[in-house]
N, C-alpha and C positions, 0 to 999 in steps of 0.2 A: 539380143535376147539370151536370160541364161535358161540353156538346155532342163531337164527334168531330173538326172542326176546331180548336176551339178546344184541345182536349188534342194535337193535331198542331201547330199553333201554338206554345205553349207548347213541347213538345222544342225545333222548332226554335230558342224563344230562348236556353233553356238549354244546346243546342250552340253557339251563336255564343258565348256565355260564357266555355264551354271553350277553343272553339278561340282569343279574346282571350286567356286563360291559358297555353294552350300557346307560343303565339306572346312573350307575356311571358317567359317563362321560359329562350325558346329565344337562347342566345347566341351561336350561327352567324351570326343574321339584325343585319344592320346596320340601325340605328336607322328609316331613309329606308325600308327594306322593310318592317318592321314598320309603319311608320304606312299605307303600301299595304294589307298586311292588314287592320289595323283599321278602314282606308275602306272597304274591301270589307263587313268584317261589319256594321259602324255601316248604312251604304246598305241590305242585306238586313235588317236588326233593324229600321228604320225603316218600309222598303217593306211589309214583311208585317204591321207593324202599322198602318198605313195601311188595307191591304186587309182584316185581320180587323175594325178598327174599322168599316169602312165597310161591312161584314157584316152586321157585329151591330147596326147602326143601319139599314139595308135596310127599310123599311116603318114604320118606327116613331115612329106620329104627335106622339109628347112631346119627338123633338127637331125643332127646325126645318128646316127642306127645305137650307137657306144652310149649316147646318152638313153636313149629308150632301154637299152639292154641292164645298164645300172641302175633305174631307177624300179624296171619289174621283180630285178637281183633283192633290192631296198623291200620290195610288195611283198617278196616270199619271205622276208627274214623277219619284217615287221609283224606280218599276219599273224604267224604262231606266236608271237612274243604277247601278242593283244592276248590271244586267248589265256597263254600261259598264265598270264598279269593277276586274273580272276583268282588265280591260285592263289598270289600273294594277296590279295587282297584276306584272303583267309587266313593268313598267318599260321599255316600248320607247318611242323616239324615231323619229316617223316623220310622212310627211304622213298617214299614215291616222288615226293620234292627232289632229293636229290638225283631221282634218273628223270626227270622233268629236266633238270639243271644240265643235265647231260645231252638230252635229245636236243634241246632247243642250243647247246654250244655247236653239238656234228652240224644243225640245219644252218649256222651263221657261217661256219667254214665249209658247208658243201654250197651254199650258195655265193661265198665268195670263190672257191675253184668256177663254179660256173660261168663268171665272168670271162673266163679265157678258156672256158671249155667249150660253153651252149648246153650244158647238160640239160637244166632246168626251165632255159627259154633260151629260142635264138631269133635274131631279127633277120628276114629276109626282104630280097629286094623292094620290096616298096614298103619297107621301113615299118611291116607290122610286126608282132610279138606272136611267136607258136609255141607250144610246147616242147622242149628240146627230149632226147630220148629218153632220158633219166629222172622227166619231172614226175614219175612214178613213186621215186624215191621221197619229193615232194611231199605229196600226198599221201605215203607213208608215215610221214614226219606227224603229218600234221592230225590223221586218224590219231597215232598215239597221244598225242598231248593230247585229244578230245577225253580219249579212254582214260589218261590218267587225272584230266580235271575232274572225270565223273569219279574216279575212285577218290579224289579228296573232298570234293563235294560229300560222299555217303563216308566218309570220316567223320567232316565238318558238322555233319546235322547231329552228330550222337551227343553234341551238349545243346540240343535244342528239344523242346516237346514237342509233339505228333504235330500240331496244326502249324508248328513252325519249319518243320520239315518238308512240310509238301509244298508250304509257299517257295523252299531252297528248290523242290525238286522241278517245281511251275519254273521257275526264273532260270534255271539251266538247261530245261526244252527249251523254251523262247531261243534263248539263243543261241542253241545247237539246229532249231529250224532255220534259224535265220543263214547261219555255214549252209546246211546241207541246201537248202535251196538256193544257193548262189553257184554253190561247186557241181550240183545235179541237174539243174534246170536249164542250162543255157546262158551264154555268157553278158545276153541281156539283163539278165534277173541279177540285179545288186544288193541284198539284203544280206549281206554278212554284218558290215558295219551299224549299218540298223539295229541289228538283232544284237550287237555289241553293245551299242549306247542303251538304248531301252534296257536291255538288260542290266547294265550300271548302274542305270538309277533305280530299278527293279530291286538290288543287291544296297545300296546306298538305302534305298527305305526300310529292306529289311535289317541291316543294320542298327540304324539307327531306332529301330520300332524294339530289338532285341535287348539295344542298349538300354532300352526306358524298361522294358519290363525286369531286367537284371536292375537297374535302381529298383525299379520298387522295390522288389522281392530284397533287395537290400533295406531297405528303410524297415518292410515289415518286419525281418528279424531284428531290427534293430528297435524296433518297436515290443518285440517279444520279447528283447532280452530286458530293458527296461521296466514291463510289466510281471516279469517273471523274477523271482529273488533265487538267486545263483546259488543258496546251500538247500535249501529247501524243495523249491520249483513250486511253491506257492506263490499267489501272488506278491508284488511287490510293495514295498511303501509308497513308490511312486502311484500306483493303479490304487490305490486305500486312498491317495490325495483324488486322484479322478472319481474314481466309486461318492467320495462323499459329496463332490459337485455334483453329481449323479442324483444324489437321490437328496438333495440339498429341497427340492420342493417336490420329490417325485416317492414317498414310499407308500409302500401296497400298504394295507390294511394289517395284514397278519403279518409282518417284519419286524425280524425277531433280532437282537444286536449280541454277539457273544462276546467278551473277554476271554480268554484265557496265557495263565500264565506256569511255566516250568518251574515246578521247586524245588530247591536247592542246587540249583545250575554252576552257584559259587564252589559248594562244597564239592561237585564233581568236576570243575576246572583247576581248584588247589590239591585236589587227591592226584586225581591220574591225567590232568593236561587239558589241554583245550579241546583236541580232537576228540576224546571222549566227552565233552562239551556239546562238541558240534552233532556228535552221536544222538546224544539225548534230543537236541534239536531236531534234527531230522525225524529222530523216531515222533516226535511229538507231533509234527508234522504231517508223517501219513497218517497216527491214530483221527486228526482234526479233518483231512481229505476224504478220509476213512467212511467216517461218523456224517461229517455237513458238506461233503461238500455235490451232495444230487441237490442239498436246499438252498442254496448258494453260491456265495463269494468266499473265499478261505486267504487271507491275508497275514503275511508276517510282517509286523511292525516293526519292532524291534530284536535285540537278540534274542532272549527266550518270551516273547511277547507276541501275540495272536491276535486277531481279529475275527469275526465271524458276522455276515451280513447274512443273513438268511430269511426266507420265509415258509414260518411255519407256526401252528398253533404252542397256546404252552403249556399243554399236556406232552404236543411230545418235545419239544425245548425241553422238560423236566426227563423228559424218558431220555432222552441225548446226554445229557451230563452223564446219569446213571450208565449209561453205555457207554461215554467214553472213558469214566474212569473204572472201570472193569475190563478192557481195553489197557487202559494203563498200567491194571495193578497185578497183569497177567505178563506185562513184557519185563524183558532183563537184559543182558549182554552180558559177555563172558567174562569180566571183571565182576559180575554179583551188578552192577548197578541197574536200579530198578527207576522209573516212571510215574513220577506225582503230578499231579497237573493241579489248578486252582482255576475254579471255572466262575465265572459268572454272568448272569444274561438280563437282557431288560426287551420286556416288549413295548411295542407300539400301541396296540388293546385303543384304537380310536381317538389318542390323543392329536389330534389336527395340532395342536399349541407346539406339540415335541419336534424339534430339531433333531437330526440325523446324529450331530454332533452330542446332543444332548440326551438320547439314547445310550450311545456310546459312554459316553462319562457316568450314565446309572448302572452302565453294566460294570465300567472299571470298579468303579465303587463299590461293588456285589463280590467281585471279583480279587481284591484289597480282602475285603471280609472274612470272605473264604480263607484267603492263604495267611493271613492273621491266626483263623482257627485250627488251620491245619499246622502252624509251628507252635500253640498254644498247647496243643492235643498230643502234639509228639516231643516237647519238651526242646525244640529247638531254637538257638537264635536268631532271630530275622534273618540276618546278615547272612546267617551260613548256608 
């Protein structure tokens, strides 16, 4: 019959198993993470068989005292290395890593001196395992690497948000309860390893749970940048094709459609360049945010070409033009260039028959008109 630890033992390996599996399987994790993982479980799959063999050979005169003695040697070197492991799993770069890297080299060469010393454990006559004088130093060892996983743990959390911190800070109790009550309670109480595995996959979920929310939040901005047009920060053309499926069968009552267009955009791209081009753009841009957009969608279509989805009656649709081009014809930049805009707007006024699209094209057309008038009135060539 297998004893109670040893069938406690056993889960354990057969979780570390999984969790190799899961982590194979899992294609978020970049190759360099994954082998972090597998240090982690390799180190605990080792450690706890160290300590179970060293168990089950505890008193047992048919094997030699030299073999008990090395393989407890094996218990103390592995142990801290498990814990260390969690460390790497986190992949920080720091001086506490590297006196980590240091503690846990002195504890691999003071427990190989121990072999020939008994510092750390020596076997006496009836072949069981004691504490040798020095296993103080031990458990010196192994306090600090706890101390310093906790200082990279509260490193680690500071790219996480509040509610993801305390699940980091839940998963590194677990398994510092799981130590302290194996090394405090009596040499019956085996839950260090326990408290190692649970804790892995504890750390393995949260990972992987961090990974998904960093996609999103990646997709969102990528979704932002898309709907957002990069000289401006109005919406995009892309979000003007969505907006119009949008209200393809869906527009309120009082939805008002604006055109507007920048004039003589040419003339100030062949005078003083494109950047002061792009100026005019932009300025045109917040007087339209300025003006519609509490009533509204504010879209840039084209280069100096606008869109306005709004709703609102058309009294003040009429009072908006009049506001934004007073608005206009009060800005400048230090080159003298000044602000024309060519507005025009179409409303909805209960036409069920009118298409979104079809609004749109009455307003371009209004909007055409306009900027006809305004090079007819100021003696200028279309073109320029």
């Amino acid at each position: 019959m297998i004893d109670f630890y040893s069938a406690i033992i056993t889960i354990i390996w057969i979780a570390l198993i999984i969790l190799c599996m899961l982590v194979y399987d899992n294609r978020r994790m970049t190759p360099d993470k994954k082998q972090a993982f597998y240090l982690t479980y390799s180190l605990i799959f080792l450690a706890s068989m160290a300590e179970w063999v060293g168990i089950r050979m505890n008193g047992n005169m048919n094997i030699p005292g030299y073999v008990l003695h090395f393989v407890k040697c094996c218990d103390y070197i592995l142990t801290p290395l498990a814990g260390a492991a969690f460390v790497a799993q986190l992949r920080i770069k720091s001086i506490w890593t590297k006196i980590l890297h240091g503690i846990v080299l002195f504890n691999v060469l003071f427990q190989f001196a121990s072999l020939f010393t008994d510092w750390t454990v020596y076997i006496d006559g009836a072949h069981t395992y004691n504490h040798g004088s020095l296993y103080w130093i031990y458990m010196l060892v192994y306090l600090l690497i706890t101390i310093i996983v906790v200082i990279q743990f509260r490193i680690y959390d500071k790219r996480f948000k509040i509610q993801n911190r305390f699940t980091l800070y839940l998963i590194m109790g677990f398994v510092l309860i799981g130590i302290f009550m194996q090394e405090f309670f009596g040499s019956e109480i085996r839950t260090a390893y326990l408290g190692f595995t649970i804790g892995a996959f504890m750390m393995y979920i949260h990972s992987t749970e961090f990974a998904q929310q960093r996609s999103d939040e990646h997709i969102l901005e990528q979704q932002i940048k898309i709907k957002t047009d990069a000289l401006t920060g109005l919406l995009s053309r892309h979000a003007y094709s969505a907006a119009l499926d949008e209200y393809k069968d869906n527009m309120p009552q009082d939805f008002i459609a604006f055109s507007i267009d920048v004039n003589g955009l040419k003339r100030v791209n062949d005078t003083w360049g494109h950047e002061a081009g792009d100026d005019l753009i932009c300025a045109a841009a917040r007087l339209i945010e300025r003006v519609y957009g509490k009533y509204g969608e504010c879209f840039r279509t084209g280069g100096d070409e606008f869109i306005v989805l709004a709703q609102m009656n058309s009294e003040s649709a009429g009072k908006s033009v009049d506001l934004i081009n007073r608005y206009a014809g009060e800005w400048h930049n230090d080159h003298g260039i000044t602000l024309s805009l060519s507005i025009g707007y179409a409303a909805l006024n209960g036409r069920t028959d009118l298409s979104c699209e079809a609004l749109i094209r009455e307003a371009d057309s209004r909007m055409y008109n306009a900027k006809d008038e305004h090079y007819r009135v100021n003696g200028i060539g279309r073109r320029s």
